[in-house]
C-alpha positions as CSV (number, residue, x, y, z in Angstrom):
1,X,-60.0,185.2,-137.5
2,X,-62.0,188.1,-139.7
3,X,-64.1,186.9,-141.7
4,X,-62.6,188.8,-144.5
5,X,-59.0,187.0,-143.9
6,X,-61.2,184.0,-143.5
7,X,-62.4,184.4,-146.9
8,X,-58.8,185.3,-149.0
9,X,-57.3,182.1,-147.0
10,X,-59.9,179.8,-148.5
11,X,-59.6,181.3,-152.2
12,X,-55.7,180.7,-152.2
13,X,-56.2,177.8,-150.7
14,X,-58.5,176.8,-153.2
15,X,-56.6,178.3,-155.9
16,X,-53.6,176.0,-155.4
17,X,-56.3,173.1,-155.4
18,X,-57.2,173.8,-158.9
19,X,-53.3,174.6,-159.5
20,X,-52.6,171.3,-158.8
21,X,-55.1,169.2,-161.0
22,X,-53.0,170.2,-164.2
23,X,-49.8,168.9,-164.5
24,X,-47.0,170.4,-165.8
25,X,-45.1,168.8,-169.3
26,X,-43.0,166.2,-168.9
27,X,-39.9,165.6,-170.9
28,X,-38.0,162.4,-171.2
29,X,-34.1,163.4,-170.0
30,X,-32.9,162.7,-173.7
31,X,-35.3,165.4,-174.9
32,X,-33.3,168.7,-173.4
33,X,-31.6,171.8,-174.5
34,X,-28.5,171.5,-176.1
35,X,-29.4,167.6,-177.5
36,X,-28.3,167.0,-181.0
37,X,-31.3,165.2,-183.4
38,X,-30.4,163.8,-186.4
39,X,-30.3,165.6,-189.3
40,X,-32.5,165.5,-192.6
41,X,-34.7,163.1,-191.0
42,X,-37.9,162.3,-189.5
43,X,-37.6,162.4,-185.7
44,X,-39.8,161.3,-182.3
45,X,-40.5,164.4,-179.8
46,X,-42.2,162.8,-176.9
47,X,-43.0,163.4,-173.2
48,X,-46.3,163.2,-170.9
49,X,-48.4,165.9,-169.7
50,X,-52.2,165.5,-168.5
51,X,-54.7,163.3,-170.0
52,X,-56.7,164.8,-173.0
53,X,-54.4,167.7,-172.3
54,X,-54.0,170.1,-175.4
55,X,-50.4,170.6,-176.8
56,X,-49.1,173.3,-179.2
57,X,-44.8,172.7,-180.5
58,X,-43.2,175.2,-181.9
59,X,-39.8,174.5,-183.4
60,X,-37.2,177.4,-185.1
61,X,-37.0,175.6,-188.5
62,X,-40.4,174.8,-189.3
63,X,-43.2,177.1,-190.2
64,X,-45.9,176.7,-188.2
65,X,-46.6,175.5,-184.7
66,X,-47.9,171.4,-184.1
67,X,-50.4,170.9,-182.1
68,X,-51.8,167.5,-180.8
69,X,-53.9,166.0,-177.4
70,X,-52.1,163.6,-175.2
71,X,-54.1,160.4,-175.2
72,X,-56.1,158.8,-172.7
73,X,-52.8,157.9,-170.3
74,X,-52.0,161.2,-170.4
75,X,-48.5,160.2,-173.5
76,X,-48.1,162.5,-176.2
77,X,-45.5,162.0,-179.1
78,X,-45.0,163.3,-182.5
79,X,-43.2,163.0,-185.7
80,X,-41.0,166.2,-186.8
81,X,-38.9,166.3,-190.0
82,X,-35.6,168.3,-189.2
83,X,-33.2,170.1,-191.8
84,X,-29.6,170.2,-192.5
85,X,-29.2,173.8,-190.9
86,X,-25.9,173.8,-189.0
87,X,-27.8,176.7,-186.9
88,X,-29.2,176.4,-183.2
89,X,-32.5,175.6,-183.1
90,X,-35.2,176.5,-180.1
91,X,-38.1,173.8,-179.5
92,X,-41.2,175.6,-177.2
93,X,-43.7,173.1,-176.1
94,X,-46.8,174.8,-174.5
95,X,-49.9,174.1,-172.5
96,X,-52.7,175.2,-170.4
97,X,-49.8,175.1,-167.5
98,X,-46.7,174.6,-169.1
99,X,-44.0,176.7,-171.1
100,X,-40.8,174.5,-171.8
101,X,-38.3,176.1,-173.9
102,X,-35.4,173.7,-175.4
103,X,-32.5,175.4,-176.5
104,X,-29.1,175.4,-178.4
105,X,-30.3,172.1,-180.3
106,X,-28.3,171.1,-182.9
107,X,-29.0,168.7,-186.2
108,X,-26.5,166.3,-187.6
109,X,-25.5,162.6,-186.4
110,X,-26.2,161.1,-183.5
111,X,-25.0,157.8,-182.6
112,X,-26.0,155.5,-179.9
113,X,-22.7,153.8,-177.7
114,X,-23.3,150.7,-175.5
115,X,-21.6,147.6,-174.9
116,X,-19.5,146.6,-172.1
117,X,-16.1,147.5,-170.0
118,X,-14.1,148.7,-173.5
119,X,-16.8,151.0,-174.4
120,X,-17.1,152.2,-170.8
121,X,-13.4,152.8,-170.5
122,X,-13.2,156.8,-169.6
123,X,-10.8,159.0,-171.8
124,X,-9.0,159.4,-168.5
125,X,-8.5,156.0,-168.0
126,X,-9.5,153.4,-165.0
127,X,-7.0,153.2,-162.0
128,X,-4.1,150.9,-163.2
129,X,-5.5,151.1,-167.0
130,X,-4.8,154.9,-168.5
131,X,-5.6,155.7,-172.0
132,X,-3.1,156.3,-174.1
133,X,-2.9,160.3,-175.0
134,X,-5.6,161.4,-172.5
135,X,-4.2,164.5,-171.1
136,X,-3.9,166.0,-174.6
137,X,-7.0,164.7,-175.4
138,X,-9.2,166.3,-172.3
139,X,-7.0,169.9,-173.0
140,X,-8.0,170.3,-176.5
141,X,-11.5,169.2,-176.0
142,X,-13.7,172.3,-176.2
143,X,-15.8,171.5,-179.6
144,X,-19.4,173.5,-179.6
145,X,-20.6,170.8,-182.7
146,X,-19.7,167.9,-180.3
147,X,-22.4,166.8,-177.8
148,X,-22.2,163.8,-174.8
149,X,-24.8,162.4,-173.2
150,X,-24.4,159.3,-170.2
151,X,-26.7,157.0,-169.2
152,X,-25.7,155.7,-165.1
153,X,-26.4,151.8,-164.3
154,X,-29.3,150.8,-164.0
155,X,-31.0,147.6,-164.4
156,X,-34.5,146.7,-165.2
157,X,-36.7,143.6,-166.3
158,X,-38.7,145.8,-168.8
159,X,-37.7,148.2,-170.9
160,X,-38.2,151.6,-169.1
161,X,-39.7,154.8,-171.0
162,X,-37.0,156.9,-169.2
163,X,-33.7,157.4,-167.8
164,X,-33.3,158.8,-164.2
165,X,-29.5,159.0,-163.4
166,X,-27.7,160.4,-165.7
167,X,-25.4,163.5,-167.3
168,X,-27.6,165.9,-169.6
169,X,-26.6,166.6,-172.8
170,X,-23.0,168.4,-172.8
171,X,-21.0,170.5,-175.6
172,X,-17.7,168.6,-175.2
173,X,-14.9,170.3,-173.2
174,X,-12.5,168.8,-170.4
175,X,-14.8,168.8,-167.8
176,X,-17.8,166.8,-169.7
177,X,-15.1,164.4,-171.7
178,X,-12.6,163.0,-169.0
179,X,-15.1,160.3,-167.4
180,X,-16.9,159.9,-171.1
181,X,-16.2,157.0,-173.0
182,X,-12.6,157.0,-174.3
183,X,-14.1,154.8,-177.5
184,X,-17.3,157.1,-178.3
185,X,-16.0,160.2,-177.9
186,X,-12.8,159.2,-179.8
187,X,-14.9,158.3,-182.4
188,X,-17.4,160.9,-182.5
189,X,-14.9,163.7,-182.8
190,X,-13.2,162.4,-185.8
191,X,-16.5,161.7,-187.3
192,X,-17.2,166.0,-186.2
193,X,-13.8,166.6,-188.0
194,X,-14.9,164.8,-191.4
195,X,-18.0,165.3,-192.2
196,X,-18.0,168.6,-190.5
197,X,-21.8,168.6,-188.9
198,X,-22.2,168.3,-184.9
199,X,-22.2,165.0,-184.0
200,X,-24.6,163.4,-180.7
201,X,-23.2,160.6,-179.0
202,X,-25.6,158.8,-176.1
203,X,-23.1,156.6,-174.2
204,X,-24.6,153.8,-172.2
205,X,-22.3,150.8,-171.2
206,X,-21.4,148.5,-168.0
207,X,-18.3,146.6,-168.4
208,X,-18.7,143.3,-167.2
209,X,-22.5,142.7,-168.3
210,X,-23.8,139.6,-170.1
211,X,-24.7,139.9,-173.8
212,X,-28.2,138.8,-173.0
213,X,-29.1,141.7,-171.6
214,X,-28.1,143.8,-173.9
215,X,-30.6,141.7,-176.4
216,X,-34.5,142.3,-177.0
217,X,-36.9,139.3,-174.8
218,X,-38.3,138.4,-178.6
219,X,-34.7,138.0,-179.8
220,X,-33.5,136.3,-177.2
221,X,-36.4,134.2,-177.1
222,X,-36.0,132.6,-180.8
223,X,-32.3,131.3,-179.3
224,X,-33.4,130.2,-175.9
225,X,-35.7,130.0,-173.2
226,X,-36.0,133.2,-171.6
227,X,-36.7,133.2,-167.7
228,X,-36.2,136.0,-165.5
229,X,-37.3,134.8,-162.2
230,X,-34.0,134.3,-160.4
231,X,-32.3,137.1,-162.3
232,X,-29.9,139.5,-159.5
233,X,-30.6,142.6,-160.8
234,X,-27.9,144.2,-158.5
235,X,-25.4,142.1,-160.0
236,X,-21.9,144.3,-160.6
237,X,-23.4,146.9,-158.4
């Protein structure tokens, strides 16, 4: 080999070295284009990126950009005060190495669905168990204020800091509303109609689970002695 070629092979190689050292943002999944935060509030922008790593937000509706330094771990969050604007908003989050752009957001109500198998029920029903006026339901669907987003099964012994299987946030329409909860999304697009402001609804259920798990360790804990040792995870799976 020349020792010319010689040379440019060890610069790229050492190039994509250095590349690699910096990470790129990360985002938790509930933090995405298209997400609904609640409106009029303060709210939690959050995410990971290197240690000591230098951050700069930049959000439509405010003023000025937000910077901050992820802390030792390499976890950054931040407090953000949102508006009653019934406009799309665009949320870029920028580093040495990174340039996420988050868009179509929307500000209004978002409300958290869980619980077990009548929550989980889809608007087009289980096999043997249909819900009553789902095919008009899923056909007049399309609403760009309403957003859905799913959480898959998943058990843990801790609380985890994120979500990997699930579906992203969605603008309702019959393909993101027939396997979405027949009780949330019911819900949620009345509440759309009435007070007329989108409306966020995180749906995360599993019919047939106990109620203790659905409870803190510390609450649980003042009722009875919590022990985990034997617990079957995969139960229901």
């Amino acid at each position: 080999m020349r020792r010319g070629n010689l040379f440019i092979l060890l610069a790229s190689i050492q190039l994509l070295v250095i590349q690699s050292v910096y990470a790129e943002i990360k985002l938790p999944a509930l933090v995405s284009s298209n997400m609904v935060l609640q409106r009029n509030a303060t709210v939690v922008l959050w995410g990971w990126a290197d240690a000591k790593e230098s951050i700069s937000i930049d959000a439509s509706w405010l003023t000025a950009p937000m910077d901050l330094i992820a802390d030792n771990e390499g976890n950054w969050r931040i407090e953000v005060k949102t508006t009653n604007s019934k406009q799309p908003q665009i949320i870029t989050i920028k580093s040495e190495t990174s340039n996420v752009v988050l868009e179509n957001i929307l500000f209004g109500e978002v409300w958290l669905c869980s619980g077990q198998s009548n929550m989980e029920q889809p608007i087009k029903g289980f096999n043997g168990q249909p819900t009553f006026g789902s095919v008009m339901s899923i056909a007049n669907s399309h609403n760009t204020n309403l957003r859905l987003f799913s959480v898959d099964k998943a058990a843990s012994m801790t609380p985890l800091n994120n979500v990997e299987k699930y579906s992203a946030w969605q603008q309702a329409s019959p393909e993101s509303v027939a396997g979405f909860s027949a009780v949330a999304y019911f819900f949620g697009q009345q509440l759309q109609e009435i007070l007329d402001v989108p409306v966020g609804m995180i749906h995360t259920s599993w019919g047939g689970s106990l109620i203790e798990a659905w409870m803190s360790r510390e609450t649980l804990g003042s009722i009875k002695e919590v022990d985990l040792t034997d617990v079957d995870l995969d139960r229901g799976n």
